[in-house]
C-alpha positions in Angstrom: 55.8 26.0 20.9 54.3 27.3 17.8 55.5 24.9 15.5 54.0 21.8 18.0 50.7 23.9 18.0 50.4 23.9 14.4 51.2 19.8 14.1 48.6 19.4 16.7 46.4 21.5 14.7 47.3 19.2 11.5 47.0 16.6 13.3 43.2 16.9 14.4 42.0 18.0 10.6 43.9 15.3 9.4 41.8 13.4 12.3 38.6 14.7 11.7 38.7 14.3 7.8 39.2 11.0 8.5 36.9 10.4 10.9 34.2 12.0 8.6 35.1 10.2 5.3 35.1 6.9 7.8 31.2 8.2 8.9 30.1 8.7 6.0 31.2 5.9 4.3 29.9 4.1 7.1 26.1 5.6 6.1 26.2 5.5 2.4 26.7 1.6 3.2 24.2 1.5 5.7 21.5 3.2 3.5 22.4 0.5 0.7 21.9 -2.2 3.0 18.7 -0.6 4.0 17.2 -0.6 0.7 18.7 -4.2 -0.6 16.9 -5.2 2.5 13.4 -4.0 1.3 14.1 -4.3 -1.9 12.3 -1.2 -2.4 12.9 1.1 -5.7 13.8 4.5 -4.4 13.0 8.1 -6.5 16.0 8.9 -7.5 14.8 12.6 -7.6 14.4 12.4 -3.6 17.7 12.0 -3.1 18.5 15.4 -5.3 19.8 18.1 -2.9 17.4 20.5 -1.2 19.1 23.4 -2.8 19.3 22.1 -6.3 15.4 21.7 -6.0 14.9 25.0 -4.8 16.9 26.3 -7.3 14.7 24.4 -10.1 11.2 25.9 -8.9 13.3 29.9 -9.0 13.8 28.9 -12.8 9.9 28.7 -13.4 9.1 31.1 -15.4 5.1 30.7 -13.9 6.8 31.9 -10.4 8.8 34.5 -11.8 5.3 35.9 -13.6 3.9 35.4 -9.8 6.5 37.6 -7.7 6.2 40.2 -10.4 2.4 40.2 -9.9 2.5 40.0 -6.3 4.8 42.7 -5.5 2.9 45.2 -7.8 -0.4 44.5 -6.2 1.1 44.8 -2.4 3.2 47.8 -3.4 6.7 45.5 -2.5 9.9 45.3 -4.3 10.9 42.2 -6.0 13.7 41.6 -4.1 11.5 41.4 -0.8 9.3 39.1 -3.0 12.0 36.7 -3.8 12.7 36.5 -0.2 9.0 35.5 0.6 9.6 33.0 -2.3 12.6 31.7 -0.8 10.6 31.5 2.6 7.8 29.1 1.5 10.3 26.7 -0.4 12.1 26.2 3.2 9.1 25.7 4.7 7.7 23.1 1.6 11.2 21.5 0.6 11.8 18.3 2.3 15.5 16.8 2.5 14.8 13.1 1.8 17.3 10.0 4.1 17.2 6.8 3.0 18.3 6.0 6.7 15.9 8.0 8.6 13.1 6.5 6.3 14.1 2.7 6.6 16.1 2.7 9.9 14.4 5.2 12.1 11.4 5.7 10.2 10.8 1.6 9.9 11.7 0.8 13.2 9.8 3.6 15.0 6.2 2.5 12.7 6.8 -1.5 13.2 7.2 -0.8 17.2 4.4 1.5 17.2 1.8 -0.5 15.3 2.4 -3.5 16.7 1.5 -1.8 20.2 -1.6 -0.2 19.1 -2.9 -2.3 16.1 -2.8 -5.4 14.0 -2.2 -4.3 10.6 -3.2 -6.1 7.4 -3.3 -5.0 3.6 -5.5 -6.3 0.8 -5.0 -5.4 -2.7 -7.5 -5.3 -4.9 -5.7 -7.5 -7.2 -2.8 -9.8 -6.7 -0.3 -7.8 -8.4 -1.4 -4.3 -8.7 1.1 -3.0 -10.5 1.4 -5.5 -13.0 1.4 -3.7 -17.0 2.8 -0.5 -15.2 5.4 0.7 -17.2 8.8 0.9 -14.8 9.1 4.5 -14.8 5.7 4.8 -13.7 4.3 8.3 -12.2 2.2 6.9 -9.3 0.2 9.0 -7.2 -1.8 7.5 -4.0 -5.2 8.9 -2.9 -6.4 8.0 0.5 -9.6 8.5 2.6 -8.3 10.3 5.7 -9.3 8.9 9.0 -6.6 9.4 11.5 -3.2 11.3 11.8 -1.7 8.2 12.5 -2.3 6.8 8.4 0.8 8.4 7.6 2.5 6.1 9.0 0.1 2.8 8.2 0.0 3.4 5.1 3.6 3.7 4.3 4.6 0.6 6.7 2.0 -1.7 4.8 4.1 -0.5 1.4 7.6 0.0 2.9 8.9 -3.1 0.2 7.1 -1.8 -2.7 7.8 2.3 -2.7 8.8 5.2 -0.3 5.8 7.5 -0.6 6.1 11.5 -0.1 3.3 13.0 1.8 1.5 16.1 1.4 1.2 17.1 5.1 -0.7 19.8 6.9 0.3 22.8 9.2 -0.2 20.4 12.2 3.4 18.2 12.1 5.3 22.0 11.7 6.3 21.3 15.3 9.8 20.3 16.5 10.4 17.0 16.0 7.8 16.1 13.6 8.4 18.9 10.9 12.2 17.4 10.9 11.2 14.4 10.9 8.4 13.9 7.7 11.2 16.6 5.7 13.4 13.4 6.6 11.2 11.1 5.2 10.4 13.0 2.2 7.0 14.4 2.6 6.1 18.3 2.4 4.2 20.8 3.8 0.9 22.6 2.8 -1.1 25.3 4.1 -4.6 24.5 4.0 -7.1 27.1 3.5 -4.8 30.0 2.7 -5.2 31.7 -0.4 -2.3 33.8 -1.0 -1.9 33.4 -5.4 2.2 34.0 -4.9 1.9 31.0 -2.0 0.0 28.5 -4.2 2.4 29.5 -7.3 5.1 27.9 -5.5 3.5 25.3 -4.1 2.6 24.0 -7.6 5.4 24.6 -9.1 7.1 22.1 -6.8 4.2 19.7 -6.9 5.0 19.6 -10.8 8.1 19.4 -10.5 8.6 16.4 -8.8 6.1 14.6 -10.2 7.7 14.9 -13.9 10.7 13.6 -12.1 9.0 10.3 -10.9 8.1 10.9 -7.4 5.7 9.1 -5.6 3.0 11.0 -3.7 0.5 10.2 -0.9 -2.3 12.5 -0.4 -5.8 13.2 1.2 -8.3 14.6 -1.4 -10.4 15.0 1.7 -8.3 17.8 3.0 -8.5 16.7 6.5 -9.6 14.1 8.8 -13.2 12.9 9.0 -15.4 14.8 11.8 -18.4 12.4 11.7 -16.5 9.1 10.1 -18.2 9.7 6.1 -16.2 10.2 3.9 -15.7 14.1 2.9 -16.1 15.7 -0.5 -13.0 16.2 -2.6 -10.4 19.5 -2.3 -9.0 19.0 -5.6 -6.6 21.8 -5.7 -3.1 19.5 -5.3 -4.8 17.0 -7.6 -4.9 19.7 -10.2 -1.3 20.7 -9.7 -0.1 17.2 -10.2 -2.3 16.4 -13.0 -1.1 19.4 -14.7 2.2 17.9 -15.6 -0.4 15.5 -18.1 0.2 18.4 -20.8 3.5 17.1 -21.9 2.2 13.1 -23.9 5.4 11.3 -22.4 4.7 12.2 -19.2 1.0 11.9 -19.5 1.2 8.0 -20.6 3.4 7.3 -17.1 0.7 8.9 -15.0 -1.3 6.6 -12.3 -4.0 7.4 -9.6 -4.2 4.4 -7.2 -7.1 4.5 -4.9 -6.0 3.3 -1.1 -8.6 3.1 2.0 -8.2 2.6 5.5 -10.3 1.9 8.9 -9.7 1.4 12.1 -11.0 -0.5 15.1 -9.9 2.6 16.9 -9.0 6.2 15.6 -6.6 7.6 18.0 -8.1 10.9 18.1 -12.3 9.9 17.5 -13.3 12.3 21.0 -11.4 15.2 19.7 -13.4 14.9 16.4 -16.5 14.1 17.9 -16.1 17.4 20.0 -15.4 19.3 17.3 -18.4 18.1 15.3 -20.7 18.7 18.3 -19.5 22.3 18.6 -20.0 22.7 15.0 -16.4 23.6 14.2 -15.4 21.2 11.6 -11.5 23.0 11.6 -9.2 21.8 14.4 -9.9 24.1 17.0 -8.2 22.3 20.1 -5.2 24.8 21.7 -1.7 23.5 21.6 -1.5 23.7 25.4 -5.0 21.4 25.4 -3.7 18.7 22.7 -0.6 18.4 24.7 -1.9 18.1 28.2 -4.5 15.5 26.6 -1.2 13.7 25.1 0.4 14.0 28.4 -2.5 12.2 30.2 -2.9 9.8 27.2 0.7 8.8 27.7 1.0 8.4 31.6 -2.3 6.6 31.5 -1.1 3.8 29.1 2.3 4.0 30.1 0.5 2.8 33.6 -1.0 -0.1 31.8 2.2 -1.3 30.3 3.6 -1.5 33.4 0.9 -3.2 35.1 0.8 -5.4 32.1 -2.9 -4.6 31.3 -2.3 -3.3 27.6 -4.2 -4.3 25.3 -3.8 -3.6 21.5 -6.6 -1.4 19.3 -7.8 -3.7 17.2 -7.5 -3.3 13.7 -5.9 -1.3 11.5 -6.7 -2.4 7.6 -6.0 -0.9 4.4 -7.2 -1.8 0.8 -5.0 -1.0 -2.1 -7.0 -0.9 -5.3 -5.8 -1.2 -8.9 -4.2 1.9 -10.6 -6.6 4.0 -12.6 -4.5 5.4 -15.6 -4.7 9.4 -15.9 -4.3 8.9 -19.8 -7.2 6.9 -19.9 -9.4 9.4 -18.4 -8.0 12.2 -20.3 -8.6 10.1 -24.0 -12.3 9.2 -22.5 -12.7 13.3 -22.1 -10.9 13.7 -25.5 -13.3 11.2 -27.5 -16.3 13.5 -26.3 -14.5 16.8 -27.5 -13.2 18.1 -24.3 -9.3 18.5 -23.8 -9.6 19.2 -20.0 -5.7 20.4 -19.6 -6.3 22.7 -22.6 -9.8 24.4 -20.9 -9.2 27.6 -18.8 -9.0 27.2 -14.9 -12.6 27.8 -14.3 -14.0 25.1 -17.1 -11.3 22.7 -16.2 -11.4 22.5 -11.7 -15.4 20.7 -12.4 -13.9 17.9 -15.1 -11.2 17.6 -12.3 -13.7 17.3 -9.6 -15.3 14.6 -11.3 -12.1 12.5 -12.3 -11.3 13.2 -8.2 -14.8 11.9 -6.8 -14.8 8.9 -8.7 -11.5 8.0 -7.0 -13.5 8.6 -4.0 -16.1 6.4 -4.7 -13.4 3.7 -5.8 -11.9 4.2 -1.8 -15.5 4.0 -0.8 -15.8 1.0 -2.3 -12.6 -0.5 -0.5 -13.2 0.3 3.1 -12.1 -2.5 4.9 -14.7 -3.9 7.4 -13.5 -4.4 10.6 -15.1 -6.4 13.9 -15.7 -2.5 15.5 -17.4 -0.7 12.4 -19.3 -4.0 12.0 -20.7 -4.2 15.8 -21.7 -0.3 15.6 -23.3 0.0 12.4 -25.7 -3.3 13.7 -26.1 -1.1 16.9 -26.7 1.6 15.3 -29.7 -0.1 13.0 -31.7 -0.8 16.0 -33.6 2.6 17.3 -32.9 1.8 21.1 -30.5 1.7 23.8 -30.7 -1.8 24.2 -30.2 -4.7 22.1 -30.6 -8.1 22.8 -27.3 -10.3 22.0 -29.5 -12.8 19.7 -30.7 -9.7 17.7 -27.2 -8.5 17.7 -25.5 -11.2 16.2 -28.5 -12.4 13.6 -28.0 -8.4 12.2 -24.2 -8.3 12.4 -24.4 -12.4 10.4 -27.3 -10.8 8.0 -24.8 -7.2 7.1 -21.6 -9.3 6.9 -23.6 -11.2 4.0 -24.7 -8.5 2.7 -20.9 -6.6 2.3 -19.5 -10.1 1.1 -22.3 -10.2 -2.0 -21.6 -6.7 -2.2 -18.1 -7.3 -2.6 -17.3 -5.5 0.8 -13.7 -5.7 2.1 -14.5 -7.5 5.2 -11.5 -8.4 7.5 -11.7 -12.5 8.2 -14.8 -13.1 6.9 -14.1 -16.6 7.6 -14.8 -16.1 11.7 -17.6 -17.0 13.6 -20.0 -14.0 14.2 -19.7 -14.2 17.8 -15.8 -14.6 17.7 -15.8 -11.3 15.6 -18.4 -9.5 17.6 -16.0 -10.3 21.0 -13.2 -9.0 19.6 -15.4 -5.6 19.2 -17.1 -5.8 22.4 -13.8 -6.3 24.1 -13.0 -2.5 22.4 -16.3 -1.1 23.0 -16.2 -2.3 26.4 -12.9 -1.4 27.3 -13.9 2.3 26.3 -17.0 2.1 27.9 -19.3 2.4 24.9 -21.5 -0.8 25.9 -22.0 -2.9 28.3 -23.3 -6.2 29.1 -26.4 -6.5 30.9 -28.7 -9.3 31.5 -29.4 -11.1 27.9 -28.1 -8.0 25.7 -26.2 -4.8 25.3 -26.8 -1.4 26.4 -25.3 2.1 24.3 -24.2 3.7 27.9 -23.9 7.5 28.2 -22.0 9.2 25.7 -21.6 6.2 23.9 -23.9 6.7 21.1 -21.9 9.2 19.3 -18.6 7.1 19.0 -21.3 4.4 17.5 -22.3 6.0 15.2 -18.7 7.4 13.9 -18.0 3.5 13.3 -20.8 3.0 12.0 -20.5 5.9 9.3 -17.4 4.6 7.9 -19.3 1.6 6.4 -22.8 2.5 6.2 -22.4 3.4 2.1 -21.7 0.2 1.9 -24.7 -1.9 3.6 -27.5 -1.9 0.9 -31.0 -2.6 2.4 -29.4 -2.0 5.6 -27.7 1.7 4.9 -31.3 3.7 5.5 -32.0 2.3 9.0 -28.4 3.2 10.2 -28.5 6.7 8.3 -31.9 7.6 10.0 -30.8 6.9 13.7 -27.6 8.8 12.5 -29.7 12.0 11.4 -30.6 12.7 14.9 -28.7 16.0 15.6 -25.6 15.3 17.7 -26.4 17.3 21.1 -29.7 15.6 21.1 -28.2 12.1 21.3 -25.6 13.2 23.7 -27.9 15.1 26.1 -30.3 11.7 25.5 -27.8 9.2 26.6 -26.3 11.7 29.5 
């Protein structure tokens, strides 16, 4: 009996070794597939094992000088220092799948965009990357306008590169945390200040990006409350520009500016609440946000079924040209100043400035779309109702003005009225306007939502941009209260 136990035994490990050598051998073929079919170049340095990374950052002496300064000032051993160390690399650490990025991750974004949004990319010149050098450190900068341009912004780029995000406390929830680890990107407290936290943290930023990995973040810190865009938090960007010290590296570094806009941000009420309570941090409960998804989802899953779905809009993003780190670093140099070389304190403002001319370059490459374009010409005229004549002649007169202004507008080539439809049918549909007798009227609680369209474009308006700013000045619980 024993001896037919211990085949059996045999038996299955022989069994399940197989079995597993057959899975994975299965996968490893299936990721390569994956990736011939995007023809994308992957990071090789993504694919390194989560421990081996971990154990990289430990070697750094600048974390080692950090545990010893935090456990003397908190009265803590090393050793329960190391642990804390060891906690925040979990928790920042992502395991990067080729197969959860362009199987799952692919799939899920193509499914869902297509539902909510037409998508379209522009680059700001046909081939963007041309005169790169191939092992090219490239960093994107985005404006930050919705949770969902995670995943826009990597479908519109899923051929060229995989992109790691720096994401906030808000996806540490099961499944999203798993999930964006899967696809590379890692976490970042915002607004805590702990030294011994912020060590580590930039000692992994620096890491990978000397090892050629390409990044995604929001130098806004967080998404737009009123639809401008936000001053820069340049505290990653200094991390990763850090790595400039070393010449070989600093000649591969690239900043490239990306912006988006919608037709519809997903979450535009819950910012405009926040705004008009004069919290400007997220300050929904997580029992709220998820009864709110709950309703969002049963609602629309309604629709589907009773076939009355319609799609967003718009979703558009602008890809503008690299802007080469070296280049601002030599135009520093020529005037004396060798920003890596000046003490923290002298060297964050040179870095603010290299970070808001990035932002000025996303400004610049806002895509116009039909919504943005119907609410800022609203939002120009100081009344409630606007005749349809008077509409269109100021949306025609503001789309001339962004094409000589060399405005990113979305099918410029449409009629006026076809593009103002397509908006109205939005605005409409969300009961923003409505249609009454020759013209439009901003219904109750409307105005708001107008004018957080309208924001996202006004910089770029010329003669127009005072008019829309000065009906945008009027505090928020006055035009609420106004249009209730």
């Amino acid at each position: 009996m024993n001896f037919e136990r211990v085949v059996i035994a045999i038996a299955v490990a022989v069994a399940a070794t197989a079995l597993g050598w057959f899975a994975a051998r299965s996968l490893r073929r299936s990721a390569r597939r994956a990736v011939r079919q995007h023809g994308v170049r992957i990071d090789r340095y993504k694919l390194t094992r989560k421990r081996f990374v971990i154990e990289q950052v430990i070697a750094d002496p600048a974390i080692h000088e950090a545990v010893r300064m935090h456990a003397a000032e908190h009265a803590l051993t090393e050793e329960a220092t190391w642990r804390r160390v060891h906690g925040y690399l979990r928790e920042i650490v992502p395991f990067f799948n080729i197969l959860a990025y362009y199987r799952l991750g692919y799939t899920l974004s193509r499914v869902l965009l297509r539902m909510f949004y037409k998508v379209s990319v522009e680059y700001e010149r046909p081939d963007p990357f041309r005169g790169l050098p191939r092992d090219a450190i490239v960093v994107y900068l985005m404006n930050h306008r919705s949770n969902a341009d995670y995943v826009v912004v990597s479908f519109v780029l899923m051929g060229d590169v995989t992109i790691s995000y720096a994401v906030g406390e808000w996806a540490r929830a099961f499944p999203l945390e798993y999930l964006f680890k899967s696809f590379g990107s890692y976490f970042v407290r915002r607004r805590y200040r702990e030294p011994l936290y912020h060590a580590v943290l930039r000692a992994y930023v620096q890491l990978i990006t000397r090892n050629g990995v390409t990044q995604g973040i929001f130098p806004e810190g967080g998404l737009t409350r009123d639809g401008t865009l936000r001053p820069g938090k340049i505290g990653l960007l200094d991390s990763i520009l850090g790595v400039a010290r070393d010449p070989a590296v600093r000649a591969r570094m690239y900043v490239v500016p990306v912006a988006i806009n919608y037709d519809r941000v997903l979450e535009d009420r819950t910012l405009l609440r926040e705004l008009s309570s004069g919290d400007r941090r997220p300050s929904t409960s997580r029992v709220t946000q998820a009864r709110e998804v709950a309703g969002y989802a049963f609602w629309n899953a309604g629709r589907l079924l009773t076939r009355r779905w319609k799609r967003y809009g718009r979703a558009a993003v602008s890809i503008g040209a690299p802007m080469s780190v070296d280049a601002w670093l030599e135009e520093n140099e020529t005037v004396g100043v060798d920003v890596l070389a000046l003490e923290r304190t002298e060297r964050l403002p040179r870095v603010q400035g290299f970070c808001d001319d990035v932002l000025r370059r996303i400004g610049q490459l806002i895509p116009v779309t039909p919504v943005p374009l119907a609410c800022a010409a609203l939002q120009s005229f100081d009344a409630e109702f606007v005749p349809r004549t008077a509409l269109l002649e100021r949306m025609s007169a503001m789309r001339d003005v962004l094409l000589e202004l060399n405005g990113r507008v979305v099918r410029a080539d449409r009629d006026i009225e076809e593009t103002f439809e397509r908006a109205y049918r939005m605005l409409r549909m969300r009961r923003v306007i409505a249609r009454t007798g020759d013209g439009y009227l901003v219904l109750p609680h409307g105005r708001p939502l107008v004018s957080y369209y309208a924001n996202s474009i006004v910089h770029l308006l010329g003669p127009f941009a005072d008019g829309v700013r000065t009906r945008d000045r009027l505090p928020m619980e006055q035009l609420m209260h106004r249009d209730a």
